[in-house]
DSSP file (Angstrom, degrees, kcal/mol; ACC not computed):
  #  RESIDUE AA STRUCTURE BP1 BP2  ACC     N-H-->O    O-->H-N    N-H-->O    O-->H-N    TCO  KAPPA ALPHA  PHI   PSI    X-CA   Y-CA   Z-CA
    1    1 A X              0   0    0      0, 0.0     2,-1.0     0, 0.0   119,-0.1   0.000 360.0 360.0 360.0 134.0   17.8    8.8   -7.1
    2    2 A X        -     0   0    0     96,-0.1     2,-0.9    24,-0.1    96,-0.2  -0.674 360.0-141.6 -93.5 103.3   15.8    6.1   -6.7
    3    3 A X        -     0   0    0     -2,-1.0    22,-1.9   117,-0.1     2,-0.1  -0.510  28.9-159.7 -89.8  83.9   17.4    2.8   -8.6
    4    4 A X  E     -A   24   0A   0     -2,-0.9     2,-0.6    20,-0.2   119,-0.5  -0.388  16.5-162.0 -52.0 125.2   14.5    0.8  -10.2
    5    5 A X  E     +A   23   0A   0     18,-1.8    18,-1.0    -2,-0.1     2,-0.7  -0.887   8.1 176.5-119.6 131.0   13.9   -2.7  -11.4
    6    6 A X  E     +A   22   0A   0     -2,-0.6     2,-0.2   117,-0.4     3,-0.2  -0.737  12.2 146.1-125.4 140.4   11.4   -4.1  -13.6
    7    7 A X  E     +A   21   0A   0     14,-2.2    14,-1.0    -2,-0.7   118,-0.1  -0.897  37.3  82.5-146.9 175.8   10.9   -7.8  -15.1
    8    8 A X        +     0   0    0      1,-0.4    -1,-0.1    -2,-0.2    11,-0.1   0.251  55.5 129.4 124.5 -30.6    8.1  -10.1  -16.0
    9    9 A X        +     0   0    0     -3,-0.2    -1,-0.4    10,-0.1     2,-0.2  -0.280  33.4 118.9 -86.6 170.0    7.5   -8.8  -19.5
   10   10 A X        -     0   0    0    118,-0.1   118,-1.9   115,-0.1     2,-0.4  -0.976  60.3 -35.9 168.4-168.2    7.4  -11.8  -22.6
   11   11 A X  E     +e  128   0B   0     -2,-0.2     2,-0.3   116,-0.1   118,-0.2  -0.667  55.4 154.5-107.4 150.0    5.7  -13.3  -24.9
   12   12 A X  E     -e  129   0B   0    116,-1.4   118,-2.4    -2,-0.4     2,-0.1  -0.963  36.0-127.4-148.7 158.3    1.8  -14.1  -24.7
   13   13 A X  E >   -e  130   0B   0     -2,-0.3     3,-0.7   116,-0.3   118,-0.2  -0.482  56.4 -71.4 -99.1 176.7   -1.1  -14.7  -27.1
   14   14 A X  T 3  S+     0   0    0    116,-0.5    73,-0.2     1,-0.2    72,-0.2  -0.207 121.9  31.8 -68.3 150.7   -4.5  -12.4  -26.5
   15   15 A X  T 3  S+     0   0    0     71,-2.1    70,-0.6    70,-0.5    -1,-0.2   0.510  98.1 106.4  85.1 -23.6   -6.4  -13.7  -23.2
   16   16 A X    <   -     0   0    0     -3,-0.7    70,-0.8    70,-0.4     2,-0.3  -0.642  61.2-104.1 -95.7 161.3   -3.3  -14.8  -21.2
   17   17 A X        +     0   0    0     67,-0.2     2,-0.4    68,-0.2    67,-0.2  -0.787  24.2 178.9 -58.8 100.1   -1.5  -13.4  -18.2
   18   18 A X  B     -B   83   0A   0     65,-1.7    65,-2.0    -2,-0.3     2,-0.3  -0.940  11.9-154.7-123.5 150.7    1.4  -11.6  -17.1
   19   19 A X        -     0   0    0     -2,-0.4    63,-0.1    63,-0.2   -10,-0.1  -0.398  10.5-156.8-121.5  89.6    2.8  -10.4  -14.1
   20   20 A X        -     0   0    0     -2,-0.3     2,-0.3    60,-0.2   -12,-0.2   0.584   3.3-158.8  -6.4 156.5    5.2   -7.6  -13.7
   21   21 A X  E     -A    7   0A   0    -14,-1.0   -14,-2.2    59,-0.2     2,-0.4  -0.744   9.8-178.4-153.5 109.4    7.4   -7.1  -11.0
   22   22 A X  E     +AC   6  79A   0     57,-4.3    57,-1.6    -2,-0.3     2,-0.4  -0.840  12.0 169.1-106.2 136.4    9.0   -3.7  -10.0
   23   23 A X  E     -AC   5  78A   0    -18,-1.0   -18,-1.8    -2,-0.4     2,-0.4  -0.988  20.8-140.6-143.5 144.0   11.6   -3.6   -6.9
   24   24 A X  E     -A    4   0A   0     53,-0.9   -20,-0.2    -2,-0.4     5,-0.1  -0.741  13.1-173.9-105.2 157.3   14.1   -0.7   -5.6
   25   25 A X  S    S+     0   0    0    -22,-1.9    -1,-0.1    -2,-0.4   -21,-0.1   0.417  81.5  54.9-132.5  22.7   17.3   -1.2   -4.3
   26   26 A X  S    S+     0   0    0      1,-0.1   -24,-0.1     0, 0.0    -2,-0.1   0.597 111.7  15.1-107.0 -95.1   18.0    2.3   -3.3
   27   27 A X  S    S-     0   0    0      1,-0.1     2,-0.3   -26,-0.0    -1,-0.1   0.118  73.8-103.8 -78.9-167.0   15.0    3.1   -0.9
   28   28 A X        -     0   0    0      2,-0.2     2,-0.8    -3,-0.1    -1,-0.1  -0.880  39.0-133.5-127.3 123.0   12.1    1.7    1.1
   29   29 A X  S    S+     0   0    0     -2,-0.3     2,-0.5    45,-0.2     3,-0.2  -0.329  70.7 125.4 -82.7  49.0    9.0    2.6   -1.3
   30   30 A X  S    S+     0   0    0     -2,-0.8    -2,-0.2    23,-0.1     3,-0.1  -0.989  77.2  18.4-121.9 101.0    7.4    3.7    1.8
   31   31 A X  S    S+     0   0    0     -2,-0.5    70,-0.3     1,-0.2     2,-0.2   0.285 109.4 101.3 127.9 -23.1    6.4    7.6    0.7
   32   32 A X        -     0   0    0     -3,-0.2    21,-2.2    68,-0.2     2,-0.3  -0.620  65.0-143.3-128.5 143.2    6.7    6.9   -2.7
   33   33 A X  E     -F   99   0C   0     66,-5.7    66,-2.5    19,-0.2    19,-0.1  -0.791  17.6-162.5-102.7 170.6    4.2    6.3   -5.6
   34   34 A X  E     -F   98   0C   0     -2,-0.3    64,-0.3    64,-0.2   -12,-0.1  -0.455   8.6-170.4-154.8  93.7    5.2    3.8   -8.1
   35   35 A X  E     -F   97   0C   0     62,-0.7    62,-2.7    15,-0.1     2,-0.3  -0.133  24.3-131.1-110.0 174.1    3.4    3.6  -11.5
   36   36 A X  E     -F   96   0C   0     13,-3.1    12,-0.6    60,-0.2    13,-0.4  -0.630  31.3-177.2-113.5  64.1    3.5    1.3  -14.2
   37   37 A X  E     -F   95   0C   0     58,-0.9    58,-1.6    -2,-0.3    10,-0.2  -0.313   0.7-175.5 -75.9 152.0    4.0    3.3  -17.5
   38   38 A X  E     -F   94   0C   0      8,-0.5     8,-2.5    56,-0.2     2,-0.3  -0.825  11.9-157.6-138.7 167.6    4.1    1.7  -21.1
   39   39 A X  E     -F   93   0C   0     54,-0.7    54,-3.3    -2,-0.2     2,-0.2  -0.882   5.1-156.0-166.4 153.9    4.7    2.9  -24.5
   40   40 A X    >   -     0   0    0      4,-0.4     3,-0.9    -2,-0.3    52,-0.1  -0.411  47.6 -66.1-113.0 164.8    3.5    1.3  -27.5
   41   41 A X  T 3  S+     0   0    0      1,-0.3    -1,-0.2    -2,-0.2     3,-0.1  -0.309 122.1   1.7 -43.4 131.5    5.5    2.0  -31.1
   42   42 A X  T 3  S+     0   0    0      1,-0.2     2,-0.4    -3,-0.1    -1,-0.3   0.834 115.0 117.7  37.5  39.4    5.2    5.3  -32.3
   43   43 A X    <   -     0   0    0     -3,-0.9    -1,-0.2     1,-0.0     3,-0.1  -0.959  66.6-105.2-129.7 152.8    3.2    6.3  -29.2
   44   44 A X        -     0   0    0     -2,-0.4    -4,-0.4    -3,-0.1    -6,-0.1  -0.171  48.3 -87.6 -52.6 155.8    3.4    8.4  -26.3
   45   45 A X        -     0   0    0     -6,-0.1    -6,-0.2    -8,-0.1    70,-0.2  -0.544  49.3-161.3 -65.8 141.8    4.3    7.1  -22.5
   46   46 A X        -     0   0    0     -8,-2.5    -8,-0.5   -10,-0.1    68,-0.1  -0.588  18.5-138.6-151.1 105.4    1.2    6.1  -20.8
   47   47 A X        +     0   0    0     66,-0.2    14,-0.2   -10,-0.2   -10,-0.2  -0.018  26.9 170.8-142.1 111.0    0.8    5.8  -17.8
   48   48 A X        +     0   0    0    -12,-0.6    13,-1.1     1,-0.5     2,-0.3   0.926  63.0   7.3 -87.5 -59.3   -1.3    2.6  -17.0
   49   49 A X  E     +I   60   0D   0    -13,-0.4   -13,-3.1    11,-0.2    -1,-0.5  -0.850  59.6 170.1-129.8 155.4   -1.3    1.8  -12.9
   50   50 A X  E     -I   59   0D   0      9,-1.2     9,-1.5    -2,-0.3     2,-0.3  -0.899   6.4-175.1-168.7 144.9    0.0    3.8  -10.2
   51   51 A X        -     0   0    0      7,-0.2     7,-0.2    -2,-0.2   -19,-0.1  -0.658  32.7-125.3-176.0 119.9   -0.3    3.4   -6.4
   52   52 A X     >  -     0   0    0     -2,-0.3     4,-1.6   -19,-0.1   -19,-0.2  -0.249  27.7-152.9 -59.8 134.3    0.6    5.1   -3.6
   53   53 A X  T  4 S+     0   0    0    -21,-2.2   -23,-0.1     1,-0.2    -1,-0.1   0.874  92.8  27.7 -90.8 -41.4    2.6    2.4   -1.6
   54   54 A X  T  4 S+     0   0    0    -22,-0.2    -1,-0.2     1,-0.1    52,-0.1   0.655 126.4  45.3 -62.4 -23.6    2.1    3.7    1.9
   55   55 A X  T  4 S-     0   0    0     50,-0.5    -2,-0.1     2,-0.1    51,-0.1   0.704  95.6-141.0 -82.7 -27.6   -1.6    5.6    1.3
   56   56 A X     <  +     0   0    0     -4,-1.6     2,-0.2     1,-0.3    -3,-0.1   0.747  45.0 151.7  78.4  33.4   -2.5    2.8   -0.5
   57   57 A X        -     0   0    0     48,-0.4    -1,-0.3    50,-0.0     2,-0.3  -0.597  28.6-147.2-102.7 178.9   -4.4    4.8   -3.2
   58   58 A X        -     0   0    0     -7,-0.2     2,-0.4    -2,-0.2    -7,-0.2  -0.996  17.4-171.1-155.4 137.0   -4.8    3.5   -6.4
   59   59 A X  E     -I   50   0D   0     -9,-1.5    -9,-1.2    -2,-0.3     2,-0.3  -0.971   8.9-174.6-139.7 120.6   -5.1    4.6  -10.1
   60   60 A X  E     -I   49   0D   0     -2,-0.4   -11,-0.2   -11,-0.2     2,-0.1  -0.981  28.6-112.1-118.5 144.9   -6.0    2.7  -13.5
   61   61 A X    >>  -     0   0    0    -13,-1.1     3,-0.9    -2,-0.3     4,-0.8  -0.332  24.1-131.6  44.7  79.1   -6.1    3.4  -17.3
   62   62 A X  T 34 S+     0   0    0      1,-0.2     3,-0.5     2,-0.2   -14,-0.1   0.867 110.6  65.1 -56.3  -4.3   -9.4    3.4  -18.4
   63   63 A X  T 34 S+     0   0    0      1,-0.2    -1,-0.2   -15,-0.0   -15,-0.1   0.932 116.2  27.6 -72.9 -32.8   -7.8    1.1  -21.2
   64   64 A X  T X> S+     0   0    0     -3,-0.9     4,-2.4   -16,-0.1     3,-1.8   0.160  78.2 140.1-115.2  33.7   -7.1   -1.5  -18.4
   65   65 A X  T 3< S+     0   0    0     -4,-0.8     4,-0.1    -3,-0.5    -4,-0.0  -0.355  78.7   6.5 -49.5 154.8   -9.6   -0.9  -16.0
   66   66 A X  T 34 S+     0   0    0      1,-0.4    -1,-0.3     2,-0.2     3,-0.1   0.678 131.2  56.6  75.0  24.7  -11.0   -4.8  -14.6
   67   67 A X  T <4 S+     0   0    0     -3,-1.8    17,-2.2     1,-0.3    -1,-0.4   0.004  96.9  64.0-129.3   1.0   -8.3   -6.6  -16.5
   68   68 A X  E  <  -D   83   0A   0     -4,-2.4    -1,-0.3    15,-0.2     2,-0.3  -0.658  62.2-174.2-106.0 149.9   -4.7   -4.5  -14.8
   69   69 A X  E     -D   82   0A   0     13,-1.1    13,-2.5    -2,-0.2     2,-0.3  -0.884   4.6-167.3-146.3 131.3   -4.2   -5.2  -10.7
   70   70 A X  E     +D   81   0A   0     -2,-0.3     2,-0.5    11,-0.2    11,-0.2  -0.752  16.1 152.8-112.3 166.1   -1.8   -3.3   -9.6
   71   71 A X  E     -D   80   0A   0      9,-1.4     9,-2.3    -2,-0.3     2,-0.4  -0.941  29.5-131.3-175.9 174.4   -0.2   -4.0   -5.8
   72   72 A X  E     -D   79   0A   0     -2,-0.5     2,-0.6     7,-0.2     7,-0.2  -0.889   4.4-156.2-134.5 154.5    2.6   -3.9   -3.4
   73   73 A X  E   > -D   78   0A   0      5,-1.7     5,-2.4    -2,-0.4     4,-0.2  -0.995  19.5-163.7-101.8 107.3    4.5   -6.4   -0.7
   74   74 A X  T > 5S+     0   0    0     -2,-0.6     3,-1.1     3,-0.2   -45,-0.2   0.912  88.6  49.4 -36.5 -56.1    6.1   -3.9    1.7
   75   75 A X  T 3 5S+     0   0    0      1,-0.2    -1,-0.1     2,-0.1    -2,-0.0   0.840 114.5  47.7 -48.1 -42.3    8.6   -6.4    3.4
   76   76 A X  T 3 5S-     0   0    0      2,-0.1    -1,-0.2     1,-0.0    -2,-0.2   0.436 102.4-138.1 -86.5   4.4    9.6   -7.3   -0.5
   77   77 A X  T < 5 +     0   0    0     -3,-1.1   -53,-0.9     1,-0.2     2,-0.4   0.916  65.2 141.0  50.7  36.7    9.8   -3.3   -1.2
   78   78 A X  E   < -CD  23  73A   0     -5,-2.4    -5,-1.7   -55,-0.1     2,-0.4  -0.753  45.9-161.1-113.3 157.2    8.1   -4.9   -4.3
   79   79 A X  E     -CD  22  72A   0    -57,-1.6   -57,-4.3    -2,-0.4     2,-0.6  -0.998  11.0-150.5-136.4 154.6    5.2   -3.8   -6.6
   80   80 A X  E     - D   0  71A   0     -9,-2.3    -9,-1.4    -2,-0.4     2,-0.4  -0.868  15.9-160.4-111.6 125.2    3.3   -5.7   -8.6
   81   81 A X  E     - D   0  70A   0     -2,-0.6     2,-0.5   -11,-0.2   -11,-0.2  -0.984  12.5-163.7 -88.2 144.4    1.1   -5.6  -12.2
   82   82 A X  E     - D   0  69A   0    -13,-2.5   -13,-1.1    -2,-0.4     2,-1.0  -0.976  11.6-173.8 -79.7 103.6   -1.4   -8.4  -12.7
   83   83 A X  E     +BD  18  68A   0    -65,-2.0   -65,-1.7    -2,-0.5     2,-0.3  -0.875  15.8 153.7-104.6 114.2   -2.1   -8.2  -16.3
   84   84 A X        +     0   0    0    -17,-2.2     3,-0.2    -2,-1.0   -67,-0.2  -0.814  63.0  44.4-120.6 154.9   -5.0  -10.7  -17.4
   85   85 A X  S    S-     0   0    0    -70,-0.6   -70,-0.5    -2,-0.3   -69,-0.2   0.783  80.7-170.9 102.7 -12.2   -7.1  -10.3  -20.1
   86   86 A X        -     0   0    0    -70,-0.8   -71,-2.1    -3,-0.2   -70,-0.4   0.162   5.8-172.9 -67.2 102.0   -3.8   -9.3  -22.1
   87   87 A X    >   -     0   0    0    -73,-0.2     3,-2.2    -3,-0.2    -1,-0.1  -0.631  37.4-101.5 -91.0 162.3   -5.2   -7.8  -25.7
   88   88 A X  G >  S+     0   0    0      1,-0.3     3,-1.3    -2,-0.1    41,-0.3   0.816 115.5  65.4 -80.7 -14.3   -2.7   -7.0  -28.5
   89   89 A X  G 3  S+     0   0    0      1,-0.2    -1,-0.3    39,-0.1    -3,-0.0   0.517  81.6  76.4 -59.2   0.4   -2.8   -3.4  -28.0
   90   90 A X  G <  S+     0   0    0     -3,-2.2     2,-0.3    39,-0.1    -1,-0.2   0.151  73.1 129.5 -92.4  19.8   -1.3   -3.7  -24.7
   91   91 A X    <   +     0   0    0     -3,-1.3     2,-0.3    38,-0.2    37,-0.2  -0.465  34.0  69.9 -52.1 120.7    1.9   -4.2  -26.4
   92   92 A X  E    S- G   0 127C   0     35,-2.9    35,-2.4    -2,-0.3     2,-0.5  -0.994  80.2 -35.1 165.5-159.0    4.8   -2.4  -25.6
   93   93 A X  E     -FG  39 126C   0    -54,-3.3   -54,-0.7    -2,-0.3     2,-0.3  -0.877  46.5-144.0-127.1 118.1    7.3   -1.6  -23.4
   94   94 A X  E     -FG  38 125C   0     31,-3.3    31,-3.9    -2,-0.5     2,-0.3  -0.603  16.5-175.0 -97.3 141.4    6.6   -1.7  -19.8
   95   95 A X  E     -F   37   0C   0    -58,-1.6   -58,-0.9    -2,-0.3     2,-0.4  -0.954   9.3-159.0-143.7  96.8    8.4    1.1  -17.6
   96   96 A X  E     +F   36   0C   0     -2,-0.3    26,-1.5   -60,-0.3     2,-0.5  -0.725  29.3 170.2 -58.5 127.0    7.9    1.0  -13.3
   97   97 A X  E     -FH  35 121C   0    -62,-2.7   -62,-0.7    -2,-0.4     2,-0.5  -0.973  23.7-131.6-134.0 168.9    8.7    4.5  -12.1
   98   98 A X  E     -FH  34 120C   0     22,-1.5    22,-0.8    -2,-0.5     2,-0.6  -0.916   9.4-158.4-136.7 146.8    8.4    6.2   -9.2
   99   99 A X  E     -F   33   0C   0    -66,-2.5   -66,-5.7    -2,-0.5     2,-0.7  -0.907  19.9-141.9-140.6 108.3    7.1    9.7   -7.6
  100  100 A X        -     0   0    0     -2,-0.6     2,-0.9   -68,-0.2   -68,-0.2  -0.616  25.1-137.0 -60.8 109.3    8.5   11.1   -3.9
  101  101 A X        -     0   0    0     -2,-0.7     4,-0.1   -70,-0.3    10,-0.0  -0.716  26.3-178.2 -73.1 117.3    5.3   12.6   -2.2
  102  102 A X  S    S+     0   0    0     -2,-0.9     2,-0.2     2,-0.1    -1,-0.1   0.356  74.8  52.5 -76.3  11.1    6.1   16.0   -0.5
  103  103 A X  S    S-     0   0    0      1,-0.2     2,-0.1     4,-0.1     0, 0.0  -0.556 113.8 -43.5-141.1 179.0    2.4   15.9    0.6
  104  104 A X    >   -     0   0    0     -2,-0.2     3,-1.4     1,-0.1     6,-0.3  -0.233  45.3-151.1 -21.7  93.3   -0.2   13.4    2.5
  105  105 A X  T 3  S+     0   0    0      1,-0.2   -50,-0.5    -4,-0.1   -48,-0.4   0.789  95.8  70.2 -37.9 -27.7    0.5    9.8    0.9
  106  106 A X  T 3  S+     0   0    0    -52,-0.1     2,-1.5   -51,-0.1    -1,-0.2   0.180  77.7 105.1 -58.0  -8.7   -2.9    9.5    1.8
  107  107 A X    X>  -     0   0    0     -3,-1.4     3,-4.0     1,-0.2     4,-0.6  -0.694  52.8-159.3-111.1  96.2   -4.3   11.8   -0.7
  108  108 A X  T 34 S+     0   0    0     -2,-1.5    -1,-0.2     1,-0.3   -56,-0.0   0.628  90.8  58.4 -15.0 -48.3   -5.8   10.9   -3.2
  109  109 A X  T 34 S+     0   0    0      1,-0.1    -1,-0.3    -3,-0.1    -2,-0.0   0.708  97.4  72.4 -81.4 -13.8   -5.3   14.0   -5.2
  110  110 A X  T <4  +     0   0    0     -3,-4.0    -2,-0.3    -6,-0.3    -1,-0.1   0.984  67.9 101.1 -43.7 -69.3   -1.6   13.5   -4.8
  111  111 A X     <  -     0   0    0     -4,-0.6   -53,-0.0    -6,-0.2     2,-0.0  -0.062  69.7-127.8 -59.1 132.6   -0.8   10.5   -7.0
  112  112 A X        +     0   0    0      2,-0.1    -1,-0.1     1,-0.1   -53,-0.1  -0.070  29.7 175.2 -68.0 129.1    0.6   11.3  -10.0
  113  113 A X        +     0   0    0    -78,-0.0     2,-0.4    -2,-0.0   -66,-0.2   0.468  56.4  87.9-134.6  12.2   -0.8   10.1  -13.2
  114  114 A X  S  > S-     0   0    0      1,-0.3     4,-1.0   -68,-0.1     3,-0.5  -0.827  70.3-141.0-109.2 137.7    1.2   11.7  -15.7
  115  115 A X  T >4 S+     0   0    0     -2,-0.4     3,-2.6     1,-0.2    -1,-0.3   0.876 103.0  68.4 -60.4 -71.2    4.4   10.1  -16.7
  116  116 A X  T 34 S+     0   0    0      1,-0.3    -1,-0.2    -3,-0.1    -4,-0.0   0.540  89.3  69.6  28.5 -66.9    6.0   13.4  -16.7
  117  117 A X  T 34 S+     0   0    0     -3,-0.5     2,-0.9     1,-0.1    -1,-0.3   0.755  80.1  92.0 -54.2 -40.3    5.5   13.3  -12.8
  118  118 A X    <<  -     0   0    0     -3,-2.6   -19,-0.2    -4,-1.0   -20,-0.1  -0.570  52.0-170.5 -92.6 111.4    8.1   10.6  -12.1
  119  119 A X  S    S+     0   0    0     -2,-0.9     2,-0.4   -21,-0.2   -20,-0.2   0.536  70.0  37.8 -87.0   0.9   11.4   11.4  -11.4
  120  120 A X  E     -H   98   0C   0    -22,-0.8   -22,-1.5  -119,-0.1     2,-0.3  -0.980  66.2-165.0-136.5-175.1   13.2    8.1  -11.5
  121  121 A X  E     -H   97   0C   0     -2,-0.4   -24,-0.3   -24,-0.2  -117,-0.2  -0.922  13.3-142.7-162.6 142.9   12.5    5.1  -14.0
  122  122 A X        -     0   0    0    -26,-1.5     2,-0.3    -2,-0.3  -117,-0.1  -0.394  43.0 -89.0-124.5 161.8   13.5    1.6  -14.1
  123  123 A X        -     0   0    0   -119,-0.5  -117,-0.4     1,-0.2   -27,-0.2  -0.605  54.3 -98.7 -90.8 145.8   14.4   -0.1  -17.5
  124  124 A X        -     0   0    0     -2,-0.3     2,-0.3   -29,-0.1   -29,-0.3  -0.079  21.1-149.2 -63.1 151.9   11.6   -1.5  -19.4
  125  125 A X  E     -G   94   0C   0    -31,-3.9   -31,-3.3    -3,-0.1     2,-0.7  -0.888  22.6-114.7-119.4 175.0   10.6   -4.5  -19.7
  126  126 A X  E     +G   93   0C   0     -2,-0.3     2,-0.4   -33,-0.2   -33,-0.3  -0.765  24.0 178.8-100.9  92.3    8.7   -6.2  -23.2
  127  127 A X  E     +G   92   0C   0    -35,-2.4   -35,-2.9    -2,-0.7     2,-0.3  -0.828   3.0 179.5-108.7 130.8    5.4   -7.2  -23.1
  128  128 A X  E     -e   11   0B   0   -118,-1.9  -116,-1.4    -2,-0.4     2,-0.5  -0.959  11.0-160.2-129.8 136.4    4.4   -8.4  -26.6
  129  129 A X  E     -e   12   0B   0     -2,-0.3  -116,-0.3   -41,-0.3   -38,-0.2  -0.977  20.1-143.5-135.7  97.1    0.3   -9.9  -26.8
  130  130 A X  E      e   13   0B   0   -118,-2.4  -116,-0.5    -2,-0.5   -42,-0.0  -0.135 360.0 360.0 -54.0 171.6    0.0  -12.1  -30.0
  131  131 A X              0   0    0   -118,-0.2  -118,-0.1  -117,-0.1    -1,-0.1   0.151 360.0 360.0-112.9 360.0   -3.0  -12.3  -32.1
């Protein structure tokens, strides 16, 4: 099992910036997708960013299309969110997980967008967006 961290989350008014940070200390994320999943109060998991870390494909949210950037350091085994833009519905509780491909990293129709999909999960972190 692949043993997730994520940190980064805090407090921020509407308009401001944060940036996540997810890292393994198990594996090499070389194989592996590694999405950025959230869930809001009395909401479902939702699965914001995701990107295959060796294929280099990439998946947004139409809620955070053009304000979310998601990316990875290889050498730091790290991935990143860029959240700008930060509205108060993007509140919640921010979740990195992560997806083994058995197929082409390279395919595009591989990455996983369902939270469902991701078999291990790093502890949230709290991203709270004042008004």
């Amino acid at each position: 099992e692949v043993q997730l961290q994520a940190y980064g989350g805090g407090l921020v008014q509407a308009g401001g910036s944060l940036r996540l940070t997810c890292t393994a200390s198990s594996v090499t994320f070389d194989g592996y997708a590694v999405a950025w999943i959230r869930q809001a109060p009395g909401k479902v998991h939702e699965v914001v960013s995701s990107i295959s870390v060796s294929g280099g494909n990439t998946f947004y949210a139409d809620s955070v299309k053009g304000r979310f950037t998601i990316s990875s350091d290889n050498a730091k085994n790290t991935v990143y969110l860029q959240m700008n833009t930060l509205k108060p519905e993007d509140t919640a509780v921010y979740y990195c997980a992560a997806y083994q491909f058995f197929g082409d990293p390279k395919d595009p129709k591989l990455l996983p967008t369902f939270s469902y999909e991701h078999d291990s999960w790093g502890q949230g972190t709290l991203v709270t967006v004042s008004s």
